[in-house]
N, C-alpha and C positions, 0 to 999 in steps of 0.2 A: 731594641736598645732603649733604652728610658731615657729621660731629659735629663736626668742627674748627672749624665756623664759627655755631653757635647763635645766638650773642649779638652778631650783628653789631651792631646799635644799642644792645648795653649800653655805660653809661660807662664809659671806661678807666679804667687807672689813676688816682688822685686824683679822679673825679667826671668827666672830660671827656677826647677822643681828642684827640694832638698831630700837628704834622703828620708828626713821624718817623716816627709810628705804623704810618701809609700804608704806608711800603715793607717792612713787617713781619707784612701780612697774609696768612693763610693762601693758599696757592698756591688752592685751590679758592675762593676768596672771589670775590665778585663782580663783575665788570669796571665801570668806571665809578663808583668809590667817591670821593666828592669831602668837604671837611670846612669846615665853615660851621659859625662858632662854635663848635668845640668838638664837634659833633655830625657822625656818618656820615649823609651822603645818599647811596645809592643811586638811580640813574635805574631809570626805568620801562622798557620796549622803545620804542624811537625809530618815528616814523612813517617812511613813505614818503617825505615831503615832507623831514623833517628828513633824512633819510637825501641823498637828492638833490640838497640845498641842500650840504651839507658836503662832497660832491663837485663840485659846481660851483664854489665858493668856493677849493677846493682845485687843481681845474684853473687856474681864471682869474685869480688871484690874481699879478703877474708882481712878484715885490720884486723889490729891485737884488742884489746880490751880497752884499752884508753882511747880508742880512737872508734866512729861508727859513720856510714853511709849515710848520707842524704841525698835527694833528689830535689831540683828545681827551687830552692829555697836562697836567698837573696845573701851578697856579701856585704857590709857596709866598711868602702874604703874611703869614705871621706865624706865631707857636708852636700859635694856635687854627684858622689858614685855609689850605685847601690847595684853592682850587677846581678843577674841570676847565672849561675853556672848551671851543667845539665846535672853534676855530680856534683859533693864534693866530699871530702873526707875531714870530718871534726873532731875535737877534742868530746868525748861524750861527757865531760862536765860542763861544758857548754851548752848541752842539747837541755830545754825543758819542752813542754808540750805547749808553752804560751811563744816561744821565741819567734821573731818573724823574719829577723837577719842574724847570720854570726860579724864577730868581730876578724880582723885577718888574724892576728890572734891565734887564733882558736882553729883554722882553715888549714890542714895541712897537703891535701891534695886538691885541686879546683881541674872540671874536666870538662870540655865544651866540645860538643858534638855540632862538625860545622853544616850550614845547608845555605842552599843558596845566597839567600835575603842576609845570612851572619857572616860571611866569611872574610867579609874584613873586621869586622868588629872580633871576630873568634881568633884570626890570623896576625891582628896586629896589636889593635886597640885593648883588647882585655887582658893579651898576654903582658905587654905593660904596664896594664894598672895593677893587674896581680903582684908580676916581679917587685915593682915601685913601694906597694904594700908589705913586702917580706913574706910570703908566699911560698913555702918551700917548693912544690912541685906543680907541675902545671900538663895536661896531656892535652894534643888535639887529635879528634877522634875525624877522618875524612872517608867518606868511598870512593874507590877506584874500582870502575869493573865490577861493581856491585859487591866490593866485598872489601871489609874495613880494615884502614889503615891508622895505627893509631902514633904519633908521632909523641915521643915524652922528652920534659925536659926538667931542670935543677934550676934552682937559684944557684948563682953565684954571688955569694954574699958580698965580698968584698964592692964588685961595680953595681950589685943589685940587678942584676940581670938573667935573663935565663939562658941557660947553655945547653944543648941539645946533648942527650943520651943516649938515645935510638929511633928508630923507624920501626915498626914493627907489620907485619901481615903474620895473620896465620895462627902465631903464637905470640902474646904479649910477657915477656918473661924481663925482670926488671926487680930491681930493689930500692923500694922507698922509706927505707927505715925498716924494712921489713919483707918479704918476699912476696913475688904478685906472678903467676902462673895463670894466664887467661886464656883460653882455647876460644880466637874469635870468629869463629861458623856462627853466622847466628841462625842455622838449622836447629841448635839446640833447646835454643827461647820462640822460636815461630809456631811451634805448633802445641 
C-alpha cells in the first residue's frame, strides 16, 4: 500500500466524505469503496458463493432493451450516500463508458448479496436508503445451507417503503416489470 492512501477512513473535509469524493481517490486506493452516511466502507474479500451468485444473476438476468445489467458500480443517493450494490439494473441511457455512479433515477432493480461483515448494512441500512431514494425494486440475495435464498421486494410508493414479494430457493420466478425465471444451482456458473 503506498503513502497516498493512509487515511482512508479519516474524515474528509468538514468532519465527513461526500459523494464526489469517490471519484477523487487515490488511483492505488481500494476497489469497492462505497459511502454510507458520510463514512468510507470498504468490503472485505468476497466469498466464493458471493462471487458465483453475482455471476449468475449477471448471466440470467434477461431485461428488455431499455434497461441492462451492471455490476459493482456505485448509486449516488445523496451528498452523504454513494453505495455499491453487487447488481443493479439501469436505464441503458444512463449507461456511458465514462460514468462512475447512476442517479436512483435511472436504478430500477438494486441487488445485495449479503456476507458476513454486510449484513446489516444489506438487511437494514441499504434497503432504506434505496426505498427513501424511490428505488423500484430491491432483492437480498442470502445462503442457507449453502445454497441461495433470494428474498425480493417493491416499493410501495405511497409510504416509500418496501413490501416484501417473495422468498425464493430453488427457482427465483417474479415480475419486475417484466418476467425473471432464475434457476439458482449455482452448479451451472461454478465450473
Amino acid at each position: 500500500m503506498s503513502t497516498a492512501w493512509p487515511g482512508r477512513l479519516r474524515p474528509g473535509p468538514a468532519g465527513e466524505w461526500t459523494a464526489d469524493m469517490l471519484d477523487h481517490l487515490p488511483l492505488d486506493a481500494l476497489r469497492h469503496v462505497e459511502l454510507i452516511d458520510g463514512s468510507l466502507i470498504t468490503r472485505s474479500p468476497q466469498t466464493g458463493f458471493h462471487m458465483l451468485m453475482l455471476r449468475l444473476l449477471e448471466q440470467s438476468l434477461r431485461p428488455p432493451g431499455t434497461l441492462m445489467a451492471v455490476r459493482e458500480m456505485t448509486v449516488t443517493l445523496g451528498v452523504r450516500q454513494r453505495p455499491e450494490p453487487d447488481i443493479l439494473l439501469v436505464k441503458r441511457s444512463a449507461f456511458s463508458t465514462k460514468i462512475t455512479s447512476f442517479r436512483p433515477e435511472d436504478v430500477h432493480l438494486v441487488v445485495e448479496v449479503v456476507s458476513d461483515e454486510s449484513s446489516e448494512r444489506d438487511r437494514v441500512t441499504k434497503p432504506i436508503k434505496y426505498s427513501d431514494a424511490g428505488i423500484k425494486h430491491f432483492w437480498r440475495v442470502e445462503q442457507e445451507d449453502g445454497l441461495a435464498v433470494v428474498s425480493t421486494f417493491e416499493l410501495e410508493p405511497v409510504v416509500r417503503a418496501y413490501v416484501p414479494t417473495g422468498i425464493h430457493r430453488k427457482r427465483l420466478q417474479t415480475n419486475i416489470g417484466f418476467d425473471v425465471d432464475i434457476d439458482l444451482h449455482l452448479r451451472q456458473v461454478s465450473g
